[in-house]
Chimera marker file (.cmm) of the C-alpha trace (Angstrom):
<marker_set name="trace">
<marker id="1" x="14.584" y="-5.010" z="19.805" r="1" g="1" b="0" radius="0.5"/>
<marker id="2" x="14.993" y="-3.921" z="16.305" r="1" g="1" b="0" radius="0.5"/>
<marker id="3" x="12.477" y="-6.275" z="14.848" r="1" g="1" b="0" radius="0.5"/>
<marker id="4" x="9.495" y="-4.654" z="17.644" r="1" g="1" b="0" radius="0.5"/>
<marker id="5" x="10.866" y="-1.694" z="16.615" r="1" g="1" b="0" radius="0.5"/>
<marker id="6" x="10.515" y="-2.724" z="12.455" r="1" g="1" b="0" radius="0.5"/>
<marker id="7" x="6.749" y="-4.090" z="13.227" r="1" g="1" b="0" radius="0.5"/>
<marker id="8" x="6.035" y="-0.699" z="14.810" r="1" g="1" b="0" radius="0.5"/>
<marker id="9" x="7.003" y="1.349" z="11.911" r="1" g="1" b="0" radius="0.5"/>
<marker id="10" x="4.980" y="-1.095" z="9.717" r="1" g="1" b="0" radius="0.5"/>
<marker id="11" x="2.165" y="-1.244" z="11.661" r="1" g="1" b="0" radius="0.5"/>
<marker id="12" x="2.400" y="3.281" z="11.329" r="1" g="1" b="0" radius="0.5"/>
<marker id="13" x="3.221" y="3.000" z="8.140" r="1" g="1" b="0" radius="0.5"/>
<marker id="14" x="0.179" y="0.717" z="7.390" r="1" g="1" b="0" radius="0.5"/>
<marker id="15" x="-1.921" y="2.564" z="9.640" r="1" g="1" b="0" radius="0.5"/>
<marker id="16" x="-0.716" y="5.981" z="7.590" r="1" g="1" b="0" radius="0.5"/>
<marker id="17" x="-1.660" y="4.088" z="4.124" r="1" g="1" b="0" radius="0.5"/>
<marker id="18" x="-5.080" y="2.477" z="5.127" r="1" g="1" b="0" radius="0.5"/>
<marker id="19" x="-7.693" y="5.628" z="4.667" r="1" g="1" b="0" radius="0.5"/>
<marker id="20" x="-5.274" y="7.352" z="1.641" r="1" g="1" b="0" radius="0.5"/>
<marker id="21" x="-5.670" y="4.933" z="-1.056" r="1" g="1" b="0" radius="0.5"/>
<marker id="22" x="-8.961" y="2.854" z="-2.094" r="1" g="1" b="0" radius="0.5"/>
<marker id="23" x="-9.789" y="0.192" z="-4.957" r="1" g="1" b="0" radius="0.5"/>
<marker id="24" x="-12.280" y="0.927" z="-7.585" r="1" g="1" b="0" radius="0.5"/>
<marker id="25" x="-14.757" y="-2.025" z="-7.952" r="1" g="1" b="0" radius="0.5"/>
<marker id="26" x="-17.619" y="-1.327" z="-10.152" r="1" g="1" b="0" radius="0.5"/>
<marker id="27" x="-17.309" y="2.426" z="-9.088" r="1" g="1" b="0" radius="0.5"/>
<marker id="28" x="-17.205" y="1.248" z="-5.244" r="1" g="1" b="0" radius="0.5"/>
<marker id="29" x="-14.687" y="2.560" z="-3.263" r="1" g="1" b="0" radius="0.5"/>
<marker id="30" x="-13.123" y="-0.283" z="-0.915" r="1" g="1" b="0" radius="0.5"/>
<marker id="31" x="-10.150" y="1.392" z="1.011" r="1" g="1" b="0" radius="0.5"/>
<marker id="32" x="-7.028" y="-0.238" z="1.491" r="1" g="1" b="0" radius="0.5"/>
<marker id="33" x="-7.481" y="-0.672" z="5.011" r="1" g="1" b="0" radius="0.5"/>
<marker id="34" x="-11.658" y="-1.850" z="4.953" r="1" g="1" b="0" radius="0.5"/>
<marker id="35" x="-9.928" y="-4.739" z="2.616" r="1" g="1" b="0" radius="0.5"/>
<marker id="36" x="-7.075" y="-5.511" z="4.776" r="1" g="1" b="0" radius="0.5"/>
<marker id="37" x="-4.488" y="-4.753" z="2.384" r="1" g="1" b="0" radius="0.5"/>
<marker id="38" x="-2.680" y="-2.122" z="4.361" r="1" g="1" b="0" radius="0.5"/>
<marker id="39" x="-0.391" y="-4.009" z="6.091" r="1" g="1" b="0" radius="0.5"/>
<marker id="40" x="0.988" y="-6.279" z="3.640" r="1" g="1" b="0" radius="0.5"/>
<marker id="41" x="1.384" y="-3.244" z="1.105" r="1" g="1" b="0" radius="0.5"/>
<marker id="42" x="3.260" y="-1.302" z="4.293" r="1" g="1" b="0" radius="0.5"/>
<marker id="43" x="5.395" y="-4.367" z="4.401" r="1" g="1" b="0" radius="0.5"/>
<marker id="44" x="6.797" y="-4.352" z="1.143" r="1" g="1" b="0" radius="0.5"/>
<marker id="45" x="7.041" y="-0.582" z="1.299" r="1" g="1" b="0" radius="0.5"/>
<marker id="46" x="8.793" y="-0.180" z="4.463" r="1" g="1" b="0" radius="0.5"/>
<marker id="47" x="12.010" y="-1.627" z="3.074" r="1" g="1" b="0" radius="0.5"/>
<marker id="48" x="12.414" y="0.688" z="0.653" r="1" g="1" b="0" radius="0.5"/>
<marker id="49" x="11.992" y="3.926" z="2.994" r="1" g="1" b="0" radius="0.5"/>
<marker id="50" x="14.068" y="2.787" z="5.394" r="1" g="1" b="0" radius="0.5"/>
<marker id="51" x="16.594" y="2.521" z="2.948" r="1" g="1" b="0" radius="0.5"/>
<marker id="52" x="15.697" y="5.958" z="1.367" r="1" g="1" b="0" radius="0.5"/>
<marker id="53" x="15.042" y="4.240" z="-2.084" r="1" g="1" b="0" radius="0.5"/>
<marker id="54" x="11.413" y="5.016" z="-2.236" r="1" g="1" b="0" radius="0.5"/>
<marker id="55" x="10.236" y="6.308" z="-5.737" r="1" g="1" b="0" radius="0.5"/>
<marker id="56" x="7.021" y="6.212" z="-7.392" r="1" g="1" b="0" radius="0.5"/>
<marker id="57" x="8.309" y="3.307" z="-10.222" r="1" g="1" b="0" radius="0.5"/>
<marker id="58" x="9.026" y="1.167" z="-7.055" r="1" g="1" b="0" radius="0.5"/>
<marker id="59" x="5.658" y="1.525" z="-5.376" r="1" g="1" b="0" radius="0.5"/>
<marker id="60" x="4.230" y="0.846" z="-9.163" r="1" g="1" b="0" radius="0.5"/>
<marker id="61" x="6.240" y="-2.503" z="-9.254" r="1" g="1" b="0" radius="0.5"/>
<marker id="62" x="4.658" y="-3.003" z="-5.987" r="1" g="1" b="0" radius="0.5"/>
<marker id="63" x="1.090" y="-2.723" z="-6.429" r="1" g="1" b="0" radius="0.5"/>
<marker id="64" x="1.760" y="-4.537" z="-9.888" r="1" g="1" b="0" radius="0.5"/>
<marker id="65" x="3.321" y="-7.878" z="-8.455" r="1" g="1" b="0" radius="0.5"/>
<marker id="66" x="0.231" y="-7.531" z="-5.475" r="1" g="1" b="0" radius="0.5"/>
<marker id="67" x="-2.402" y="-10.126" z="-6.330" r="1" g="1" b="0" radius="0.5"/>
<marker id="68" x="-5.387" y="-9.274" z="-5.208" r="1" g="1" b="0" radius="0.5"/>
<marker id="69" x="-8.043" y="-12.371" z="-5.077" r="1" g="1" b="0" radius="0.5"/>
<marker id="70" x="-11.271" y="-11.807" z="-6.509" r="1" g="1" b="0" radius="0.5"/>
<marker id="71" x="-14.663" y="-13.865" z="-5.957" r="1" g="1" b="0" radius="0.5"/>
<marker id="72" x="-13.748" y="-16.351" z="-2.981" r="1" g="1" b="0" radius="0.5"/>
<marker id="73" x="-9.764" y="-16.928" z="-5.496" r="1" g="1" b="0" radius="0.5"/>
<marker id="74" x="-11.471" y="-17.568" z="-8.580" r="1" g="1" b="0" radius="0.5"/>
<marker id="75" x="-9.689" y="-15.468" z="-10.219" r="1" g="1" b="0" radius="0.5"/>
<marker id="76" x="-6.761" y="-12.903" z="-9.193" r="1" g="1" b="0" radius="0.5"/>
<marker id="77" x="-5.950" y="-9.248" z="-9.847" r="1" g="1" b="0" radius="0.5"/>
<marker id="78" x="-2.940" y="-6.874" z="-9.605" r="1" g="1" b="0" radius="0.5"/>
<marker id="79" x="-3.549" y="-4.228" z="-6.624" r="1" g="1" b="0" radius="0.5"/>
<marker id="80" x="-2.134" y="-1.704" z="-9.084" r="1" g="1" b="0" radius="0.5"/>
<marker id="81" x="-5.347" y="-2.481" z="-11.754" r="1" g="1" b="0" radius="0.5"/>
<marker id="82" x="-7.440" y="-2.062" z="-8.562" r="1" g="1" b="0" radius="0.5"/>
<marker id="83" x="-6.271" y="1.842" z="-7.648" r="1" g="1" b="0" radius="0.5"/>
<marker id="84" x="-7.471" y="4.526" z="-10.019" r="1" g="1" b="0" radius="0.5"/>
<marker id="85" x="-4.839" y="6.933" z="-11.192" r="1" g="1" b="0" radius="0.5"/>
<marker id="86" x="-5.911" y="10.005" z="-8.619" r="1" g="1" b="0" radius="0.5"/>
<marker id="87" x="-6.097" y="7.310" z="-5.455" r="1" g="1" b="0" radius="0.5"/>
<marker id="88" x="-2.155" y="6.155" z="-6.387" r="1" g="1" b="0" radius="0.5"/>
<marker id="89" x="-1.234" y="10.347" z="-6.352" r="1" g="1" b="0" radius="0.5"/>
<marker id="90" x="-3.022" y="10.100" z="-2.859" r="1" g="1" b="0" radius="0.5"/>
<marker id="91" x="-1.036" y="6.723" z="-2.053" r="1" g="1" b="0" radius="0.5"/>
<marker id="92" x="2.093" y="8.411" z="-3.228" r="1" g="1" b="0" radius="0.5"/>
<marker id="93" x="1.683" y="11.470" z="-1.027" r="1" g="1" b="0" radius="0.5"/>
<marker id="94" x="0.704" y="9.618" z="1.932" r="1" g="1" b="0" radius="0.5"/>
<marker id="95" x="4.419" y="6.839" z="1.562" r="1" g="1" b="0" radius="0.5"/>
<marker id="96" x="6.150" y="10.341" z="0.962" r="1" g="1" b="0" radius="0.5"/>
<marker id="97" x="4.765" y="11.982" z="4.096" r="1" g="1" b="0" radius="0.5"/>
<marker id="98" x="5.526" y="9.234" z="6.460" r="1" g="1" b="0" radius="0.5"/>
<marker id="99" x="9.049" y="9.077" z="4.876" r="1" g="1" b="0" radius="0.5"/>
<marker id="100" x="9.420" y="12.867" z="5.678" r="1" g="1" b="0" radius="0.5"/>
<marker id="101" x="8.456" y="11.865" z="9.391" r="1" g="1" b="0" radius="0.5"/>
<marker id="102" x="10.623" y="9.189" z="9.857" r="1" g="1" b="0" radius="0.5"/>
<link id1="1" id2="2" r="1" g="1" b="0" radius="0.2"/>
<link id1="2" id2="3" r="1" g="1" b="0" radius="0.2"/>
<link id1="3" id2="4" r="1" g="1" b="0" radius="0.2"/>
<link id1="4" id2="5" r="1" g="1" b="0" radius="0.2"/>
<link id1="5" id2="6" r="1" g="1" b="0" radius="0.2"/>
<link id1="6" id2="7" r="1" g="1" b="0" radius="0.2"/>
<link id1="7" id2="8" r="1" g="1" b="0" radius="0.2"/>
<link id1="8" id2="9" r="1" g="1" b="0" radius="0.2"/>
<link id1="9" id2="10" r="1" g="1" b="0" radius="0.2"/>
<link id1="10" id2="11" r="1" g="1" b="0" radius="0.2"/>
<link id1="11" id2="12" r="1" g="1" b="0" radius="0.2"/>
<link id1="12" id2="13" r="1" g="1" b="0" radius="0.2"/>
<link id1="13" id2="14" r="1" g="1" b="0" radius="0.2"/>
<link id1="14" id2="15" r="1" g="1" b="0" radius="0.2"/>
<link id1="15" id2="16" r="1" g="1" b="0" radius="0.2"/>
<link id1="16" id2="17" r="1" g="1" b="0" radius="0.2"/>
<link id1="17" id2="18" r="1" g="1" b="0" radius="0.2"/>
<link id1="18" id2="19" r="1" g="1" b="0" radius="0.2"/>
<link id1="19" id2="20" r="1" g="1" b="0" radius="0.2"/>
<link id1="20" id2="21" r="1" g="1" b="0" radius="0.2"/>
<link id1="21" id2="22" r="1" g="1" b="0" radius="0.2"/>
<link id1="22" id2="23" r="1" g="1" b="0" radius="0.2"/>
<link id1="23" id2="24" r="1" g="1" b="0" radius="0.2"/>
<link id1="24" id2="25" r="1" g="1" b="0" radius="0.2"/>
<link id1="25" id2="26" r="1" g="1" b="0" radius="0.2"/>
<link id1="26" id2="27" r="1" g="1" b="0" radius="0.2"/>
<link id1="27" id2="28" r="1" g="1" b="0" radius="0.2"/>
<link id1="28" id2="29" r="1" g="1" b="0" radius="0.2"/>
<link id1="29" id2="30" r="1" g="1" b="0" radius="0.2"/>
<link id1="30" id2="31" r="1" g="1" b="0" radius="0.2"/>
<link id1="31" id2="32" r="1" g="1" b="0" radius="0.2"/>
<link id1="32" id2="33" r="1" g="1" b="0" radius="0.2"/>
<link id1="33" id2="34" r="1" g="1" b="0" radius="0.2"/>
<link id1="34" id2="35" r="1" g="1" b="0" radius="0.2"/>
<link id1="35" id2="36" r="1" g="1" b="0" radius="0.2"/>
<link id1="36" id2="37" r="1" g="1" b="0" radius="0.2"/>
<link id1="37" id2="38" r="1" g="1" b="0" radius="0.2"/>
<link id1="38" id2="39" r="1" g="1" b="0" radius="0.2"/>
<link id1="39" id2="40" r="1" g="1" b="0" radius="0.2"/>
<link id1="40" id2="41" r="1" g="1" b="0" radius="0.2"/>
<link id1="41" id2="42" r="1" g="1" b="0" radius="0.2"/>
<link id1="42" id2="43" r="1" g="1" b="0" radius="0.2"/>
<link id1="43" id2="44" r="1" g="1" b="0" radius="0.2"/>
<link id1="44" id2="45" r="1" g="1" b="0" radius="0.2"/>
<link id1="45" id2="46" r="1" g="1" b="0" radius="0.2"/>
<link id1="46" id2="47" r="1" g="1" b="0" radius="0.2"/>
<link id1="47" id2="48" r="1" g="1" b="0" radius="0.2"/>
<link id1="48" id2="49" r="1" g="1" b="0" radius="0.2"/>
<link id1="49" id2="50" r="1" g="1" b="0" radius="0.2"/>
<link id1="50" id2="51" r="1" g="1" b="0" radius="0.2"/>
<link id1="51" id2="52" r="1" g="1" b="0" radius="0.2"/>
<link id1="52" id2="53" r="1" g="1" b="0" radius="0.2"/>
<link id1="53" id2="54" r="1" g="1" b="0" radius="0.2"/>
<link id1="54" id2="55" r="1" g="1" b="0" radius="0.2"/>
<link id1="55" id2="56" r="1" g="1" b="0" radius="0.2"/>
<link id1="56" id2="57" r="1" g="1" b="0" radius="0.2"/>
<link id1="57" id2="58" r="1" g="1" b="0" radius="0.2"/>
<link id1="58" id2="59" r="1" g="1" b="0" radius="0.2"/>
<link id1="59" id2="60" r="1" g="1" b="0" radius="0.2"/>
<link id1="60" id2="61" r="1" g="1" b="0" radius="0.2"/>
<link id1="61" id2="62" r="1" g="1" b="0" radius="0.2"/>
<link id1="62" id2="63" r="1" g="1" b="0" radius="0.2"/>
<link id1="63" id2="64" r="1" g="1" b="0" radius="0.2"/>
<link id1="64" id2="65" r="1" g="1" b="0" radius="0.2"/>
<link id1="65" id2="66" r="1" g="1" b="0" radius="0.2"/>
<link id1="66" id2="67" r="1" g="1" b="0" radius="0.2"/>
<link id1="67" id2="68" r="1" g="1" b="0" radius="0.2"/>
<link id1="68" id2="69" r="1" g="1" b="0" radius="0.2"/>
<link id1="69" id2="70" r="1" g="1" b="0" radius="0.2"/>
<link id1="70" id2="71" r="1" g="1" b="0" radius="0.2"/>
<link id1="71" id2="72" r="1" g="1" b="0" radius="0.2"/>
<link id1="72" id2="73" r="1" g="1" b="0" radius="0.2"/>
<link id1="73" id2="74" r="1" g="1" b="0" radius="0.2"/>
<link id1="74" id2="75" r="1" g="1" b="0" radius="0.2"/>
<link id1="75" id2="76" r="1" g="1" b="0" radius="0.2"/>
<link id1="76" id2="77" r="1" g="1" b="0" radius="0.2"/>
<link id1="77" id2="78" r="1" g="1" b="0" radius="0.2"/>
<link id1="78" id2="79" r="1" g="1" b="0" radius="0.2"/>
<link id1="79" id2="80" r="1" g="1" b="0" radius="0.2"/>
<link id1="80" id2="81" r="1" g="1" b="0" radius="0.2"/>
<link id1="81" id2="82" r="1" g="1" b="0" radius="0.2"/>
<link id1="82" id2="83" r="1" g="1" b="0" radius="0.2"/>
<link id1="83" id2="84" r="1" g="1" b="0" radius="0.2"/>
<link id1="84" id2="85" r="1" g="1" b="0" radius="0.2"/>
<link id1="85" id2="86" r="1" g="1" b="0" radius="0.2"/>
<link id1="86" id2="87" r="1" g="1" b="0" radius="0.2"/>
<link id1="87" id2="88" r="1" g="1" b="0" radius="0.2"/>
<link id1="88" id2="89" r="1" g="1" b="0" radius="0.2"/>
<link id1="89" id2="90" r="1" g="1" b="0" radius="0.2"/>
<link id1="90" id2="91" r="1" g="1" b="0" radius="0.2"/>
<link id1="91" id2="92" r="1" g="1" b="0" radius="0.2"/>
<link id1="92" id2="93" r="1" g="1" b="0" radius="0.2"/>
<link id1="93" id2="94" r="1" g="1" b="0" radius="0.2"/>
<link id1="94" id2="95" r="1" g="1" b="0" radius="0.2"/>
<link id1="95" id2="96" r="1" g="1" b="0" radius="0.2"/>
<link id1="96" id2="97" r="1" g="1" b="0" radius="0.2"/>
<link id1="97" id2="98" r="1" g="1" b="0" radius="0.2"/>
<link id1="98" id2="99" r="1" g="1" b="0" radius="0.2"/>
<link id1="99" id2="100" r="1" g="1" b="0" radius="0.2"/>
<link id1="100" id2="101" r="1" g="1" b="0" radius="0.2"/>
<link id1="101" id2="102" r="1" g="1" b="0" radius="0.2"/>
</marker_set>
């Protein structure tokens, strides 16, 4: 029952992170959620809030081991050089709020 209970609070979490945060592609703004990103993101988050270690370093080593395939896998980049500076405050915000609700 746990692990129902672990997918729900990913798929919240995910659902919490999917409209906060968006990539930056040649000034387009592709949330995480419209590029399906939301949920694997939420995954790797999720351990760290339920384990209250959550910290703005940690969701930066995050986003910087997150490849993020470009042109049909030609050629791969890290979800943190995707995320302007303001939209990772806004990603911050958003982990920190669902934490607070936990």
């Amino acid at each position: 029952m746990a692990n129902a209970g672990t997918a729900k609070a990913i798929e919240d979490l995910a659902a919490a992170l999917g409209d906060k945060a968006y990539l930056d592609v040649a000034k387009w703004h592709l949330y995480l959620g419209d590029a399906k990103l939301h949920t694997a993101l939420a995954e790797k988050l999720y351990p760290l809030l339920a384990d209250n270690a959550f910290t703005e370093a940690a969701l930066v080593d995050i986003l910087t081991s997150t490849p993020v395939a470009l042109g049909g896998g030609k050629t791969t980049v890290s979800l943190a050089d995707l995320i302007p500076t303001a939209s990772q405050a806004d990603l911050v915000r958003a982990v920190e709020e669902y934490q607070r609700d936990m």
